[in-house]
C-alpha positions as CSV (number, residue, x, y, z in Angstrom):
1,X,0.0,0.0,0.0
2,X,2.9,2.3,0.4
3,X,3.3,5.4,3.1
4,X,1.0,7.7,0.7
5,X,-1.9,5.3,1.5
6,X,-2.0,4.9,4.6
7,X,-1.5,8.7,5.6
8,X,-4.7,9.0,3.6
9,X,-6.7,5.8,5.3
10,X,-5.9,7.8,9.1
11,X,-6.7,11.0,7.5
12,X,-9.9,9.6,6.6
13,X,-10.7,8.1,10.0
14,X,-10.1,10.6,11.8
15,X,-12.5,13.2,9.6
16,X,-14.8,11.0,10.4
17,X,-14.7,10.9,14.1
18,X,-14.9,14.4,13.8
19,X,-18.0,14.4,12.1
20,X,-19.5,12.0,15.2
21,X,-19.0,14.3,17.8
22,X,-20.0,17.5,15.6
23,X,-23.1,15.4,15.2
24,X,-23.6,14.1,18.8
25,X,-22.7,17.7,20.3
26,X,-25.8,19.5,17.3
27,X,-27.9,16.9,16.9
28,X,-30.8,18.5,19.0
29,X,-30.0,22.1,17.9
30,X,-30.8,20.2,14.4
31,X,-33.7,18.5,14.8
32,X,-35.4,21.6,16.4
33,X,-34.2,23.6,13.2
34,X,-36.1,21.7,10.7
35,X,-39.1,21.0,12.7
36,X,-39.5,25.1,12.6
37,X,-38.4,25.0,8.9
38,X,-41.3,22.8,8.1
39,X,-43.7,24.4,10.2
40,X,-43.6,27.6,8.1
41,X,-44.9,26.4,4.5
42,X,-43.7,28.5,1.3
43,X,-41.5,30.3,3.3
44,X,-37.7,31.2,2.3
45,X,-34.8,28.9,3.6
46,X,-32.5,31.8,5.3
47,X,-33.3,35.5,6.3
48,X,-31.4,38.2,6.0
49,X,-30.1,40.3,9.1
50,X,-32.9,42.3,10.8
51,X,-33.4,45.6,9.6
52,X,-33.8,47.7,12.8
53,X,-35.7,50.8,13.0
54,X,-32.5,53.8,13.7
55,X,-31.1,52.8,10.7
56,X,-33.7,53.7,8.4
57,X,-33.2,57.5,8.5
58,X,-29.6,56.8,7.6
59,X,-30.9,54.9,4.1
60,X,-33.5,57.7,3.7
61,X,-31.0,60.3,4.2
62,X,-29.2,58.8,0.8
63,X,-32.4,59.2,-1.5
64,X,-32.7,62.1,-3.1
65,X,-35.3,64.5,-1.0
66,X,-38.5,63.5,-4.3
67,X,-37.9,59.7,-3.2
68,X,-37.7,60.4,0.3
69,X,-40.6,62.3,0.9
70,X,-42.4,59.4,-1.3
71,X,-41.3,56.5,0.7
72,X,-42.4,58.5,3.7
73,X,-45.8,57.8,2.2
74,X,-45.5,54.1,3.1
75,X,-45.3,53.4,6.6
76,X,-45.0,55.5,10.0
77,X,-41.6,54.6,10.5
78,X,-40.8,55.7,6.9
79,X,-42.8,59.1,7.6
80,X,-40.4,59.4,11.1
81,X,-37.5,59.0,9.0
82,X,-38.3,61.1,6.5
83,X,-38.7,64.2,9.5
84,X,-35.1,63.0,10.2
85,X,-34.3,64.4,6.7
86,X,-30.9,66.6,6.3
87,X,-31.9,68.7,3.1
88,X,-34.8,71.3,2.8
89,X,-35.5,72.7,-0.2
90,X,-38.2,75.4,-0.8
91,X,-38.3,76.0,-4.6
92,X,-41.2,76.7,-7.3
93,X,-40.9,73.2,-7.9
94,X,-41.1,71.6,-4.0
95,X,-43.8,74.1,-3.2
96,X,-46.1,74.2,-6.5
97,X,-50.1,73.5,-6.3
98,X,-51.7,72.4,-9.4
99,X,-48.6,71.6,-11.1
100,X,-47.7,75.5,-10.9
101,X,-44.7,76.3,-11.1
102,X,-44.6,79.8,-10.8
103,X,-46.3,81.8,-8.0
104,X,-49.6,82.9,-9.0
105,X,-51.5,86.1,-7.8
106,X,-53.2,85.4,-5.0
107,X,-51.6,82.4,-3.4
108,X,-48.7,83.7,-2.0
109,X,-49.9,83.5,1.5
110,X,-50.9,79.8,0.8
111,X,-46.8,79.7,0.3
112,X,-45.9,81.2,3.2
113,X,-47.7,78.8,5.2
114,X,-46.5,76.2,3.9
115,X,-42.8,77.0,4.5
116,X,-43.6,77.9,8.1
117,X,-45.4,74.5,8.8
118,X,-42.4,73.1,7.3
119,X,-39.8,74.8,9.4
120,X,-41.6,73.9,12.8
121,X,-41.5,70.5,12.0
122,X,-37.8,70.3,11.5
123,X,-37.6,70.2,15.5
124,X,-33.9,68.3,16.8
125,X,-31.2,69.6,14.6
126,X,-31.6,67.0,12.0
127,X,-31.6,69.4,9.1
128,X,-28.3,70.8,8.1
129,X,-28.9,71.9,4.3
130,X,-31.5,74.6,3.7
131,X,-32.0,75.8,0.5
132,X,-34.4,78.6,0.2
133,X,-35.1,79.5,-3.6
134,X,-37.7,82.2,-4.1
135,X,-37.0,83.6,-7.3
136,X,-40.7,83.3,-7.9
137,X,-41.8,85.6,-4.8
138,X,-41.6,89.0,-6.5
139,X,-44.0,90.7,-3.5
140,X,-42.0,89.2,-0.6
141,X,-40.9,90.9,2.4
142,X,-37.7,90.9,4.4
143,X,-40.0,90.1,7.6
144,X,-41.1,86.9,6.1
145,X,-37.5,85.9,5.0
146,X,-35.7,87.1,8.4
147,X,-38.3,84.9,10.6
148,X,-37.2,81.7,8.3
149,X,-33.9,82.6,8.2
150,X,-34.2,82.8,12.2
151,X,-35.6,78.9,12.5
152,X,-33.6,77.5,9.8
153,X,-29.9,78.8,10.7
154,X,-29.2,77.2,13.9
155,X,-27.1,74.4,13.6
156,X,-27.3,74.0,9.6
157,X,-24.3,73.0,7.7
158,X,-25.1,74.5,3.9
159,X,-27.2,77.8,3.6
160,X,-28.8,78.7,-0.2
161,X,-30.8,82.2,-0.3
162,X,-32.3,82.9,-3.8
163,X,-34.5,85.9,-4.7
164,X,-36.0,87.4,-7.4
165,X,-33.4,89.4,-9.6
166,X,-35.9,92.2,-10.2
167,X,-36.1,92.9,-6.5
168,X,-35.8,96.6,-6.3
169,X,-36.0,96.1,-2.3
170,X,-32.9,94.5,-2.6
171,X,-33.4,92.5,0.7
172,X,-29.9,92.7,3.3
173,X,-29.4,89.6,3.9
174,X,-29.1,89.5,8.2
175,X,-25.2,89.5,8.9
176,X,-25.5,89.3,12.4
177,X,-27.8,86.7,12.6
178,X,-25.3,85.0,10.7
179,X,-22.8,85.6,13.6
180,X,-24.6,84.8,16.0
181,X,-26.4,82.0,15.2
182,X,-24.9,80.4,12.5
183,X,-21.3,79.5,13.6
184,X,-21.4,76.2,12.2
185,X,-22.9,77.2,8.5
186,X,-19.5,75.8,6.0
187,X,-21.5,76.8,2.7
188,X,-23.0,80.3,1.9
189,X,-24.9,80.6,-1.7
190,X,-27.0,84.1,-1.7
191,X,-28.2,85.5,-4.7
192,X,-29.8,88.9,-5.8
193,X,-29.6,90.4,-2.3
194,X,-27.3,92.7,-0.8
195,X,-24.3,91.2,2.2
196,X,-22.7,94.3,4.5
197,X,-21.1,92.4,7.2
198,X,-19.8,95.0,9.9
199,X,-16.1,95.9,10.6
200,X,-14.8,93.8,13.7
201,X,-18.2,92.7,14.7
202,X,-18.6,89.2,12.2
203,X,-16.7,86.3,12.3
204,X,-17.4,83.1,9.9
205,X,-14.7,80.9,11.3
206,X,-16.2,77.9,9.8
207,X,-17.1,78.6,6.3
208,X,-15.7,77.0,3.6
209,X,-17.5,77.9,0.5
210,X,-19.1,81.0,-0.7
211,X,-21.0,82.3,-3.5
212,X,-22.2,85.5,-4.3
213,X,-24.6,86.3,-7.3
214,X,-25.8,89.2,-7.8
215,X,-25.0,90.3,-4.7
216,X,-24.8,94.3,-3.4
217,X,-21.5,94.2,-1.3
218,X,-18.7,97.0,-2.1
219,X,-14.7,96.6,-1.9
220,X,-14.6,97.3,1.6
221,X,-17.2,95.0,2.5
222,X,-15.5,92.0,0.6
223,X,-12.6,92.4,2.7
224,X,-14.1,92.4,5.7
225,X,-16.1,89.6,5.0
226,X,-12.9,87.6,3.6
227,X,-10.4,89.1,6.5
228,X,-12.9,86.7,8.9
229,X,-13.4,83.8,6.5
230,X,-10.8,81.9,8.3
231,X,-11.1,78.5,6.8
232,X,-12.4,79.6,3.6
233,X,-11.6,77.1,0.8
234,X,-13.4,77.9,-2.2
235,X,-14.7,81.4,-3.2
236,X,-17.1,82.1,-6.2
237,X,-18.1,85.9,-7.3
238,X,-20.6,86.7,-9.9
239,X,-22.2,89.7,-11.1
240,X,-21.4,91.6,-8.3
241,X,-20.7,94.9,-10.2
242,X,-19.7,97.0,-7.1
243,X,-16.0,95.2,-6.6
244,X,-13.6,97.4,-7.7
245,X,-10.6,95.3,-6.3
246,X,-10.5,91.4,-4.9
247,X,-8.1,91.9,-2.3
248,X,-7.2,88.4,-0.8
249,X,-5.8,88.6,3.2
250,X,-3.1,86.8,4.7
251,X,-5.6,85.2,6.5
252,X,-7.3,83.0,3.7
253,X,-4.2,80.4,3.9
254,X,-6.9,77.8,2.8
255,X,-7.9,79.2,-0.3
256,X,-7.6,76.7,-2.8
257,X,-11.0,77.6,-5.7
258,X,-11.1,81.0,-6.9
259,X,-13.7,82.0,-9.8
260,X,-14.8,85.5,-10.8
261,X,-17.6,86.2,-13.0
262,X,-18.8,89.0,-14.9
263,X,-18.1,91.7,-12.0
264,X,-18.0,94.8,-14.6
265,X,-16.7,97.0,-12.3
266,X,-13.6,95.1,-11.0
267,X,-10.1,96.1,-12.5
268,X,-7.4,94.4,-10.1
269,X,-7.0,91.4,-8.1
270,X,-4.5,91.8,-5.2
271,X,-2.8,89.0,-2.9
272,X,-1.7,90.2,0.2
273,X,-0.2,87.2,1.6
274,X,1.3,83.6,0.1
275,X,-2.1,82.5,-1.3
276,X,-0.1,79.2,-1.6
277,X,-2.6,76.9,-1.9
278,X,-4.6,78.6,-4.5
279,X,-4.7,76.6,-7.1
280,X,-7.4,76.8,-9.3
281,X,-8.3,80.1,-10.4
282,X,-11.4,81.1,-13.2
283,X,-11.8,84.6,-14.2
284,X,-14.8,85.1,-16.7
285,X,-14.6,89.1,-16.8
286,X,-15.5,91.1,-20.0
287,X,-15.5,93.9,-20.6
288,X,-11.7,93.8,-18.8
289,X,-9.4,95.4,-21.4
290,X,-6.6,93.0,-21.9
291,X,-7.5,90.5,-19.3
292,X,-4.4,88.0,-20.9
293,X,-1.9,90.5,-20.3
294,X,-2.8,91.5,-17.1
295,X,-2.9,87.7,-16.2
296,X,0.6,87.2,-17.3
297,X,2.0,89.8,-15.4
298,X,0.2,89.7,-11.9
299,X,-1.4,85.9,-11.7
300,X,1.8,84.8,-11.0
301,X,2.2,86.7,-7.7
302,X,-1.3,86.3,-6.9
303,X,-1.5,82.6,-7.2
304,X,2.2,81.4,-7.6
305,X,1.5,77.5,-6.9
306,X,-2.0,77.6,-9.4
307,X,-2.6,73.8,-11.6
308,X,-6.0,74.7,-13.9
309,X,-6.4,78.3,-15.1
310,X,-9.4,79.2,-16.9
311,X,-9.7,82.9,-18.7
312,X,-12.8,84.7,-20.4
313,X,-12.3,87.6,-22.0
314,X,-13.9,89.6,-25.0
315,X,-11.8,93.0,-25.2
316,X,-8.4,91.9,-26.0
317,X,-6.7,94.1,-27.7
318,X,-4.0,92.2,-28.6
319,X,-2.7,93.9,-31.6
320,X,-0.4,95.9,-29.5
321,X,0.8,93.0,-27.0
322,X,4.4,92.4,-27.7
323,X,5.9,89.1,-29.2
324,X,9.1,88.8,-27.1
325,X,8.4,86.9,-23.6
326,X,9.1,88.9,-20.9
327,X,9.4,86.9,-17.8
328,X,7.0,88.8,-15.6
329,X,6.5,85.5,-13.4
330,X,6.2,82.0,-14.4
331,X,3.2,79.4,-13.5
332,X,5.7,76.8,-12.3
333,X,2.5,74.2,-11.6
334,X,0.3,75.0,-13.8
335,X,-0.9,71.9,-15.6
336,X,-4.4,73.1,-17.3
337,X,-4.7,76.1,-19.2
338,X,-8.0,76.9,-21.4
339,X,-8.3,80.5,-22.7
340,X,-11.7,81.7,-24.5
341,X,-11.7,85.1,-26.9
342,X,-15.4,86.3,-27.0
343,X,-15.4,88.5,-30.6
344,X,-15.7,90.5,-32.4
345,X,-14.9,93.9,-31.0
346,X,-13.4,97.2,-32.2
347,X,-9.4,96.0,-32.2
348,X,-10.3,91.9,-32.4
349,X,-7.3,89.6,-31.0
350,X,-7.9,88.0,-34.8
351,X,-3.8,89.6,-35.5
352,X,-2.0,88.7,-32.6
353,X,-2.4,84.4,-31.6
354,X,1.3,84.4,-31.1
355,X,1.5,86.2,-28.0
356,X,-0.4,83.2,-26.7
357,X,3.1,81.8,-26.6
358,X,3.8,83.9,-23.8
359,X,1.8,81.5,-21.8
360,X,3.2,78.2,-22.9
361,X,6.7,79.8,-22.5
362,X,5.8,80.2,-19.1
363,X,4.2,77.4,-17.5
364,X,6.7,74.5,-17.7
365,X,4.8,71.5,-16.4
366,X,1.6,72.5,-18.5
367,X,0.1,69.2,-20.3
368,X,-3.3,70.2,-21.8
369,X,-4.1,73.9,-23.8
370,X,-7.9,74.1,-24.7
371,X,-8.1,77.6,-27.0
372,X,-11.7,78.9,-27.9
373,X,-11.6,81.4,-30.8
374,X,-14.8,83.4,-31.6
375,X,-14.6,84.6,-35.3
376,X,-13.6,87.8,-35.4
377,X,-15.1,90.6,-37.4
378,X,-12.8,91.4,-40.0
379,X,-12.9,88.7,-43.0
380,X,-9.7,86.9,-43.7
381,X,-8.1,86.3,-46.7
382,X,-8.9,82.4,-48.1
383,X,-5.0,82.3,-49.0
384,X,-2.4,82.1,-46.5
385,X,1.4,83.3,-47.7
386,X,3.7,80.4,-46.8
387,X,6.6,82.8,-47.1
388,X,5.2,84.5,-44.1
389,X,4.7,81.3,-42.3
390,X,8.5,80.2,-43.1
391,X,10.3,83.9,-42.1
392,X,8.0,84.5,-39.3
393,X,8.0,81.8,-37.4
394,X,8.5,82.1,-33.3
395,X,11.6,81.7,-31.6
396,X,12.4,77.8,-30.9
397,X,11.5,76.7,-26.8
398,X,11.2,73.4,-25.8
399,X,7.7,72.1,-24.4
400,X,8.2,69.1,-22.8
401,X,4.7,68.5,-21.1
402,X,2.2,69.4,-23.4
403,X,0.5,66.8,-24.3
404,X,-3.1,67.7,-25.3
405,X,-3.9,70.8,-27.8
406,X,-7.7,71.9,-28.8
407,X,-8.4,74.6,-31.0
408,X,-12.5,75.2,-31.1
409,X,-13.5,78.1,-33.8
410,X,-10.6,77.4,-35.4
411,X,-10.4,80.3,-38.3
412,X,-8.2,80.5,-41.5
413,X,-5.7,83.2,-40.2
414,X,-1.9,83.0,-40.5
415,X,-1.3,84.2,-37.1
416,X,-3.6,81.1,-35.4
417,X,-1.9,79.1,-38.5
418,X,1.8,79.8,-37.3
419,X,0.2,79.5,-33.6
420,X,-0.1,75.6,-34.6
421,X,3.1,75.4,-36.6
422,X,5.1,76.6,-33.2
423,X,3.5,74.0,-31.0
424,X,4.2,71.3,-33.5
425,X,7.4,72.1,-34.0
426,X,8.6,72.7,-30.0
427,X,6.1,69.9,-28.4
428,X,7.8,67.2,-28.2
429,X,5.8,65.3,-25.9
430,X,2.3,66.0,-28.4
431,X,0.1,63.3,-28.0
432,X,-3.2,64.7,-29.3
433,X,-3.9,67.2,-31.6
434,X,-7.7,68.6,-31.9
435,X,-9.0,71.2,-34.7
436,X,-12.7,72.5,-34.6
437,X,-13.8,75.2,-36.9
438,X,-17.5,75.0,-34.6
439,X,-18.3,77.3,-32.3
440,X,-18.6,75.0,-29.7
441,X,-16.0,75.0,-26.9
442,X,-17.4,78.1,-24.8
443,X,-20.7,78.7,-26.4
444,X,-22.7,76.9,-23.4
445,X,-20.7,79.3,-21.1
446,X,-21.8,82.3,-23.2
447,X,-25.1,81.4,-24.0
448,X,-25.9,80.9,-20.1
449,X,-24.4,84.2,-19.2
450,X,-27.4,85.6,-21.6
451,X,-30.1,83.2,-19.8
452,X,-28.4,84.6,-16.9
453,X,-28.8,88.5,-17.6
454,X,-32.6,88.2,-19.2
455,X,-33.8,85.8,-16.3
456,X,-34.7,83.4,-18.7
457,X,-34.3,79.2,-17.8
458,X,-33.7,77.7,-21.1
459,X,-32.4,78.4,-24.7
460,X,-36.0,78.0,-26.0
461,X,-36.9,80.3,-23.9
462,X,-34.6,82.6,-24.6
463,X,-34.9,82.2,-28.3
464,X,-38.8,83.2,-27.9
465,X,-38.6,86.5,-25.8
466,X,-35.1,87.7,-27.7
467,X,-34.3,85.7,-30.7
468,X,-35.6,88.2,-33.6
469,X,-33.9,91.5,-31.7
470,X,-31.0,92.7,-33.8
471,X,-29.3,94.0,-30.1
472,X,-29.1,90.0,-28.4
473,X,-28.4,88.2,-32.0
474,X,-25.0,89.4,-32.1
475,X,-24.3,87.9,-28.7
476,X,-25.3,84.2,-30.0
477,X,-23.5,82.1,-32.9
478,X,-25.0,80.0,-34.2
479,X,-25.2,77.6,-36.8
480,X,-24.5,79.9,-40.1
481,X,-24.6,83.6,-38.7
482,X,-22.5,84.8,-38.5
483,X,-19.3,82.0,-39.2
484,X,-21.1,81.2,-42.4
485,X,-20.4,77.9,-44.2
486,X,-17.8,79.7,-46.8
487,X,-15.7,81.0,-43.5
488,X,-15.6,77.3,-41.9
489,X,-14.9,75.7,-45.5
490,X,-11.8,78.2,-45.4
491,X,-10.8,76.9,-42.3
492,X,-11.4,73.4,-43.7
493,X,-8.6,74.1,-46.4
494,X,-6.4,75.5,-44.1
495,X,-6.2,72.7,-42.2
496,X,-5.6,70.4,-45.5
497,X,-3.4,72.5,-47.0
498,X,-0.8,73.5,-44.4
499,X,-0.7,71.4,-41.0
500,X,-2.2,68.2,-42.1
501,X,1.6,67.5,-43.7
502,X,3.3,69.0,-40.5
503,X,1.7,66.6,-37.6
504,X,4.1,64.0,-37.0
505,X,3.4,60.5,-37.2
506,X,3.3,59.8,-33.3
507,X,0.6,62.4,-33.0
508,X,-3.0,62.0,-33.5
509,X,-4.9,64.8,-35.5
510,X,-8.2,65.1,-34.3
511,X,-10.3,67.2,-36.9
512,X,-14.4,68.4,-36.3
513,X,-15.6,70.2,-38.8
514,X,-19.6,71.4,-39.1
515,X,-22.2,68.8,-40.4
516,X,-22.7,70.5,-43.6
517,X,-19.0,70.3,-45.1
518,X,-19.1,66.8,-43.7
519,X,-22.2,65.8,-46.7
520,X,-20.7,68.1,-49.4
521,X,-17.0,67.0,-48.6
522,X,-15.5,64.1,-48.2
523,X,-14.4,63.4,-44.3
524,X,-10.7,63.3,-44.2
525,X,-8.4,61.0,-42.0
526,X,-4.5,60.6,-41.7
């Protein structure tokens, strides 16, 4: 039989001793389990673990707040849970009768009531987002708003205030309520009211995100507010047209978001301390005369350690900008750079893509460059001079990070034309190429900014209260006004005719072109 064998004979027995006293020691526990398993008829074999009662509020708090308040139609305990809740949300939709979703003449008290039922029954703390948007009460007062303000800040986390943007009240929005109730608020969203926090009496220690739309609060006022925004993280201003000059405090050591939209009035942005962790930063800010060139020279002290830089601008006048680089700072993190040009107007940036090179030249780490063109208003000429191309091409620079290029609105001029050549040429490290002669890149951002100023929700909307005035058309491109067909054909041959041969092999040329040239011509591929 051999030593193999008989280790497995004793291996055998001895499993099978074990199997006695396993079933000697559970043969009653047994027994018992299947008499119970038969006594309950269609039944399933096992159960899952019992679901107890406290953690239901914890699954409800999950659903969004339509399926919660649903499932709190089921059951009492669902109903408890659901008073357990942590979002409020008073909207046109959340508080509509009939299917209304506007506030019709006459019910507005019916509203009222409803919100203060609603805030006496969030007894316990267990609400910590409020969002209160009443865009749609265009006849309410500040009393009504302070008393819900009053119940709903203590002990919230996230604090949204909307109102109507017609409100010639312009309701102040209750800064020391703020102070003294709401230490523990970490989110602030108002919009279309005005914020005048007092010198030395307001502290929001805890805040870390703000945004202001549409929001009456001066220079001054900013400061204060930021000065005693100690753990402010991510700051968002919008349409708040009585900034002159974002001055960020030593203080915000925790900045790390900053986006600025359409303030008109603002024409500097100051640092006065290592913003080092700063490092995203959006400006959207037209009309701002040469927003590039100011960007070049003081974003670099402002926000030295920045990774993803976004810039809007429509007034660039960059016919006078100088082609040498200057080294005014360098971006030595920046990673992420997407510039829009918003055209036409009186100079047009149409002459001067090359300074553009500034930026590359400094950021050495940067890996993607997204450039939206808007066509400009002077017409081009359908042939480019090569011997222009060949004697004015840009001083050589190494680029060895850059690794994704996107040109949306791409238009048949030599200066965006020589603007390709030079990052062909100098990035060595290309990996994707993308050409689009659509407007498509920025037009959502553009087109919302409209929505934005008319009060308008969608584009249908818009496009039925403003579409046939002359005054909006000019602010929408679309389709074939006013980059006709023959202007985006132009850019088609351009393309063909003089970078198609210059991409290098290793590269891939991405190429979008509108859907009409796509029927009438051939769809080319390398």
């Amino acid at each position: 039989m051999g030593m193999l064998g008989l280790a497995r004979i004793m291996s055998m027995k001895r499993r099978r001793r074990r199997r006695r006293r396993i079933q000697a020691d559970g043969s009653s526990a047994l027994d018992m389990g299947r008499k119970d398993s038969r006594s309950r008829s269609g039944s399933a074999k096992r159960r899952g673990p019992h679901l107890t009662l406290d953690r239901l509020p914890r699954i409800i708090a999950l659903l969004p707040m339509q399926d919660a308040a649903r499932a709190a139609c089921a059951s009492r305990e669902l109903l408890q849970s659901w008073r357990h809740y942590p979002e409020l949300k008073f909207s046109a939709k959340t508080l509509a009768m009939d299917g209304q979703h506007n506030c019709i003449q006459g019910q507005m008290d019916s509203y009222i009531k409803r919100i203060d039922i609603a805030l006496q029954n969030c007894t316990g703390g267990w609400v910590k987002r409020f969002r209160f948007e009443l865009q749609f009460f265009h006849e309410l007062s500040a009393h009504h708003i302070n008393h819900w303000l009053d119940a709903a800040i203590p002990g919230i986390e996230e604090l949204t205030l909307e109102l109507p943007r017609d409100d010639k009240m312009k309701y102040k929005f209750p800064c020391k309520l703020l102070f003294e109730k709401g230490c523990s608020i970490q989110s602030l969203c108002l919009y279309s009211c005005a914020f005048h926090p007092d010198q030395g009496a307001c502290s929001f220690r805890n805040l870390k995100r703000v945004y202001f739309s549409l929001v009456h609060i001066t220079t001054e006022e900013l400061w204060i507010f930021l000065y005693n925004s100690l753990s402010l993280e991510h700051l968002e201003l919008g349409f708040c047209h009585k900034i002159a000059c974002l001055k960020i405090p030593c203080t915000l050591q925790l900045l790390n978001f900053l986006r600025v939209r359409r303030c008109n009035m603002l024409q500097i942005i100051l640092s006065l301390g290592d913003s080092l962790q700063l490092k995203h930063v959006n400006i959207s800010i037209y009309p701002w005369f040469n927003l590039f060139e100011y960007a070049r020279k003081q974003l670099p002290t402002v926000a030295p350690n920045v990774e993803t830089l976004f810039l809007m601008s429509a007034n660039e006048a960059g016919i006078f900008y100088p082609l040498i680089f200057q080294p005014h700072g360098r971006f030595l993190h920046l990673k992420y750079l997407e510039l829009v040009i918003v055209g036409p107007r009186n100079y047009g940036f149409g002459y001067q893509y090359t300074y553009l090179v500034t930026f590359l030249k400094a950021s050495p780490v940067l890996e993607t460059f997204i450039l939206h063109v808007e066509s400009a208003k002077e017409p081009y000429p359908l042939v480019i001079n090569p011997k222009y191309l060949k004697n004015h091409l840009l001083p050589e620079h190494c680029h060895q990070s850059i690794k994704h290029v996107t040109v949306t609105g791409f238009c048949h001029t030599q200066e965006l034309v020589e603007l390709i050549f030079y990052i062909l040429e100098n990035a060595t490290s290309l990996q994707c190429l993308t050409l689009d002669n659509r407007i498509r890149g920025f037009e959502k951002d553009l087109v919302a900014c409209i929505t934005q100023d008319a009060g308008t929700c969608d584009y249908q909307e818009w496009w039925k209260n403003f579409g046939a005035k002359e005054i909006i058309l000019h602010f929408f491109r679309r389709e074939s006004y006013p980059k006709s067909y023959w202007d985006a054909y132009c850019s088609y041959v351009a393309i063909r005719k003089y970078i198609i041969g210059r991409v290098p092999s290793s590269v891939e040329l991405k190429i979008y072109q509108l859907c009409l040239l796509m029927k009438l011509y051939p769809v080319f591929q390398r």
